[in-house]
C-alpha positions in Angstrom: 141.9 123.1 44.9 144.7 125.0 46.9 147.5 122.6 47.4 148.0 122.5 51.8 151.3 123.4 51.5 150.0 127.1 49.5 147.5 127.5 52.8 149.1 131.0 54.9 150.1 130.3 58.0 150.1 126.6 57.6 153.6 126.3 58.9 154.9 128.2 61.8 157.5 130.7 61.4 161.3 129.8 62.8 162.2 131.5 66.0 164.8 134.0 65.7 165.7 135.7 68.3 168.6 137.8 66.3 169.7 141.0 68.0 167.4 140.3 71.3 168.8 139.7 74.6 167.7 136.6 76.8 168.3 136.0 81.0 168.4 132.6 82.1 169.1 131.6 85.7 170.0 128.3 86.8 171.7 128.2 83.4 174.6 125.8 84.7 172.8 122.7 84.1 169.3 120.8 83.9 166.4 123.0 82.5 168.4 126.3 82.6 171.4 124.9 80.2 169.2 123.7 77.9 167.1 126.7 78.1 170.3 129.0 77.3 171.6 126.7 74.6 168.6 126.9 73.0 168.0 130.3 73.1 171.4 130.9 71.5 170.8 128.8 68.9 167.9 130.9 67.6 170.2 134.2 67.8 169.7 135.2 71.3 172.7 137.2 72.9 172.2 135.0 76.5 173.1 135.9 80.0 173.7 132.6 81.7 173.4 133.2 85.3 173.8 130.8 88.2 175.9 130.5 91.1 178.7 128.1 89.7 181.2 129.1 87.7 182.5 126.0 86.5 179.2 124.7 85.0 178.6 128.4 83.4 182.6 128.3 81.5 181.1 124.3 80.3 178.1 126.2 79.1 179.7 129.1 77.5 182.2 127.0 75.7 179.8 124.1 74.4 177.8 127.3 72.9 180.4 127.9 70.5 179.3 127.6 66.9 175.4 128.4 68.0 174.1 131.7 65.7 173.8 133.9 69.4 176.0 133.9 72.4 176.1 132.8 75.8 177.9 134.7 78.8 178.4 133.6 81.8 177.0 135.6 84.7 178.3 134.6 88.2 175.3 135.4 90.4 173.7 134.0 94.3 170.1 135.0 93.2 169.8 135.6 96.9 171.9 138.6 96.3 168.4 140.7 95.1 169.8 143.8 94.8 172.1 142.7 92.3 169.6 139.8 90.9 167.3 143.1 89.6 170.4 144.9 87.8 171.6 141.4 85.9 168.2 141.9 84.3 168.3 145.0 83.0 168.4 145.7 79.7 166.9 142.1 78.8 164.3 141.0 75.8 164.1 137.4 77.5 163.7 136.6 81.0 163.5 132.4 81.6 163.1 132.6 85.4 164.8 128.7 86.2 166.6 128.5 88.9 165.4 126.2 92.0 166.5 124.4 94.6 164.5 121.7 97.0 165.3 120.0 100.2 162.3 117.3 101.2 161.2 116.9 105.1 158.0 116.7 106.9 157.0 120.4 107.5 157.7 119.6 111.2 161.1 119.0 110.6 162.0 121.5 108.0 164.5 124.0 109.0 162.7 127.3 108.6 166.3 129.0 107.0 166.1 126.9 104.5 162.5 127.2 103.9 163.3 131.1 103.4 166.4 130.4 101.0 163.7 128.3 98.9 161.4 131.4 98.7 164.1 133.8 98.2 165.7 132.3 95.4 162.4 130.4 93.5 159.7 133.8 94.3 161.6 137.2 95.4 164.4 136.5 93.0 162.1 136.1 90.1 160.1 139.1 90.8 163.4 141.2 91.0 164.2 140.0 87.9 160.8 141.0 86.9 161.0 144.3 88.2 164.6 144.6 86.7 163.8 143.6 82.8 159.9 145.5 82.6 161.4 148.9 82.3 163.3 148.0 78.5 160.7 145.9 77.8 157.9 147.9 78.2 160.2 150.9 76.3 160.7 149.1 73.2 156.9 147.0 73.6 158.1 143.9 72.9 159.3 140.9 75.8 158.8 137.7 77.0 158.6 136.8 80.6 158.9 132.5 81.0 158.7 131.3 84.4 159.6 127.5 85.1 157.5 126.5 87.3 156.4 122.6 88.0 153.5 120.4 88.4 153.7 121.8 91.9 152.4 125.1 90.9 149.2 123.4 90.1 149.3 120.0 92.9 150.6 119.9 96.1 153.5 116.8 97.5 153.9 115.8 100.8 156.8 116.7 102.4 157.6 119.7 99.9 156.2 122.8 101.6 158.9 125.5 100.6 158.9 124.2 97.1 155.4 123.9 96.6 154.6 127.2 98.2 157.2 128.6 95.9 155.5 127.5 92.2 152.3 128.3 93.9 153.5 132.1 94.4 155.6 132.0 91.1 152.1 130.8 89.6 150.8 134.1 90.6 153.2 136.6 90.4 153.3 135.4 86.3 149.8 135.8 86.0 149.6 139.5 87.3 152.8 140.2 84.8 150.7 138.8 82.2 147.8 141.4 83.3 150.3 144.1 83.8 152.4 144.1 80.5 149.6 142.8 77.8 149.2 146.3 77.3 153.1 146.7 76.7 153.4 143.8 74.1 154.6 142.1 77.0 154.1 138.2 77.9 154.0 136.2 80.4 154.1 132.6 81.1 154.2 129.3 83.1 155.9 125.6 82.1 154.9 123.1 84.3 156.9 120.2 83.6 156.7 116.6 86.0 159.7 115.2 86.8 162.7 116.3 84.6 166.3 114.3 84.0 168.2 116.4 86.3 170.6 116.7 89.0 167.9 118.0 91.5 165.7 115.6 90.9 168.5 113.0 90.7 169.8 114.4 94.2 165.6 113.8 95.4 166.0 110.0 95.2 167.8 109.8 98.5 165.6 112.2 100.5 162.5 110.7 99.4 163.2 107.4 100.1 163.9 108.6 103.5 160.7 110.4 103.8 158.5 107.4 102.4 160.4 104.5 103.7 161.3 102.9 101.1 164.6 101.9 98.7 165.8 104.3 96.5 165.3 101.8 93.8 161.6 102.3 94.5 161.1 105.9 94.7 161.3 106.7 90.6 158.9 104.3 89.9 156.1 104.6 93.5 156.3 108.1 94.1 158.4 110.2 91.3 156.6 108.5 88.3 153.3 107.4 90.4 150.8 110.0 89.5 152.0 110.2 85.9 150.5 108.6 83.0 153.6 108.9 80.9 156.0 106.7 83.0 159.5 108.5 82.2 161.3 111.3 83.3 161.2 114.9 81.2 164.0 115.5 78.8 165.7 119.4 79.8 165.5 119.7 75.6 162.0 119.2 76.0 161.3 121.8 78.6 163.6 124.4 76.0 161.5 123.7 73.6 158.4 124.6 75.3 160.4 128.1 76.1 161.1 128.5 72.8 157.7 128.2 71.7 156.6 130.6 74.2 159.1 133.1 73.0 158.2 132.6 69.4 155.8 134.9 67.0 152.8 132.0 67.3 152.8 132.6 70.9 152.0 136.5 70.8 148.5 135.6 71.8 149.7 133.3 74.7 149.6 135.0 78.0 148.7 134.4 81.7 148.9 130.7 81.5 150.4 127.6 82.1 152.4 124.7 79.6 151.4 121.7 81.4 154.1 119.0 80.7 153.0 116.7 83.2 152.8 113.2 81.8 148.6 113.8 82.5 149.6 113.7 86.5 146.8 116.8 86.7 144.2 115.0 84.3 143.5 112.6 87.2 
C-alpha cells in the first residue's frame, strides 16, 4: 500500500510569489499591513499604498529581512486618476482599504456617504482597470477584494459601508467573468469583525447609535450574530489572501471566503 505521504498532491505547494508584483491599499495598518507583510514574505515585490506616511515608513522598515519588498506608496485613493496608474504594471491587486462612519441613514452626511463609495467601490475598480492590461498580457493575476460580512448581510445604521461591499461584491464577480479567459482571478474575503483600529474606533459610534455602554457593544451587537465569539486576527485575513493568490487556488474564481464566525449560517 502507498504510504499517504507518497500520494501527489497530498500537500499543497508553498506560495512564492518571487519576481511578481503585489498592490495593497490600506497597507498602513489592520488587514492591509498584514496583507503586505505577508505578501513579501512569500517573495512579492509590494506596493504598500495608503494615505499615511508614517504607518507606511513602520511598514516598510518592519519588512526588512522578509524574502520580497515592501514600498511605500503615499496615495488619497480618492485621487482616481492617480489610484489607476499606482496599479499599473501589478501581478497582485489586494483591494483593502476602507473607512466607516455609523449613523441612521437620516442623519448621515451625504459627503461622507460619497467619500465611502469613492474610496471602498470607484477606487477599486480603477485599480482594476489600472492592473488588467499587464495581467491580461502576461495571462497570469490575481485580483483579491476585501470585502466583509456586509457584502453578504446588511447592519443598521451602515448604509455607505454596506452599499459599498455590496457593489464591491459585484464588480469582483464580473472581473472574475471577464479575466477567466486571461488566467485572471478574482475574489472576495469576507471576514466578521477584525482586531483593528476601524473597528476599534466603531465602539464609540455604536454605542451611540444603540444606546448602550461601550463596554456592551463588542459583546451585544459586534460579536451578537457570530457563533465564534472573538474578534478576527489581520494574520488571519492574510492568510486567506495568500491562499487565494496561491497555485491551489487557480480554480477559485467569482466567489467569496466567508470568515464570519457562522454570522451568515444563521
Amino acid at each position: 500500500m502507498t504510504a499517504p505521504s507518497a500520494l501527489p498532491g497530498l500537500h499543497a505547494p508553498a506560495l512564492d510569489l518571487g519576481g511578481r508584483t503585489a498592490l495593497v491599499t490600506g497597507a498602513a495598518g489592520g488587514i492591509g499591513r498584514a496583507c503586505a507583510l505577508r505578501l513579501a514574505a512569500a517573495g512579492a515585490k509590494v506596493r504598500a499604498v495608503d494615505r499615511d506616511a508614517t504607518g507606511l515608513d513602520a511598514l516598510a522598515e518592519q519588512a526588512q529581512g522578509l524574502a520580497g519588498t515592501v514600498e511605500p506608496h503615499v496615495l488619497d485613493l480618492t485621487d482616481l486618476d492617480a489610484a489607476e496608474q499606482a496599479a499599473a504594471g501589478t501581478d497582485v491587486l489586494v483591494n483593502n482599504a476602507g473607512l466607516q462612519l455609523v449613523r441612521p441613514i437620516e442623519e448621515f452626511p451625504p459627503d461622507v456617504f460619497h467619500t465611502v463609495l469613492t474610496v471602498m467601490l470607484e477606487a477599486p475598480f480603477r485599480l482594476i482597470r489600472g492592473a488588467l492590461p499587464h495581467m491580461y498580457g502576461q495571462g497570469w493575476g490575481r485580483i483579491v477584494n476585501v470585502s466583509s460580512v456586509h457584502g453578504l448581510r446588511a447592519s443598521a445604521f451602515k448604509s455607505a459601508y454596506v452599499a459599498a461591499k455590496h457593489g464591491l461584491e459585484g464588480l469582483s464577480k464580473t472581473a472574475a467573468l471577464e479575466g477567466a479567459p486571461h488566467g485572471v482571478t478574482s475574489n472576495c474575503v469576507n471576514p466578521a469583525y477584525v482586531r483593528t483600529p476601524l473597528v476599534e474606533k466603531q465602539l464609540t459610534d455604536q454605542a451611540q447609535a444603540h444606546g448602550i455602554p461601550e463596554e456592551r457593544v463588542l459583546a451585544e451587537v459586534l460579536l451578537q450574530d457570530s457563533a465564534v465569539k472573538r474578534l478576527i486576527e489581520p494574520t488571519e485575513v492574510a492568510a486567506a489572501v495568500a491562499y487565494l493568490c496561491g497555485p491551489q487556488a487557480a480554480f477559485v474564481t467569482g466567489t467569496s471566503l466567508v470568515m464570519d464566525g457562522g454570522w451568515t449560517a444563521h
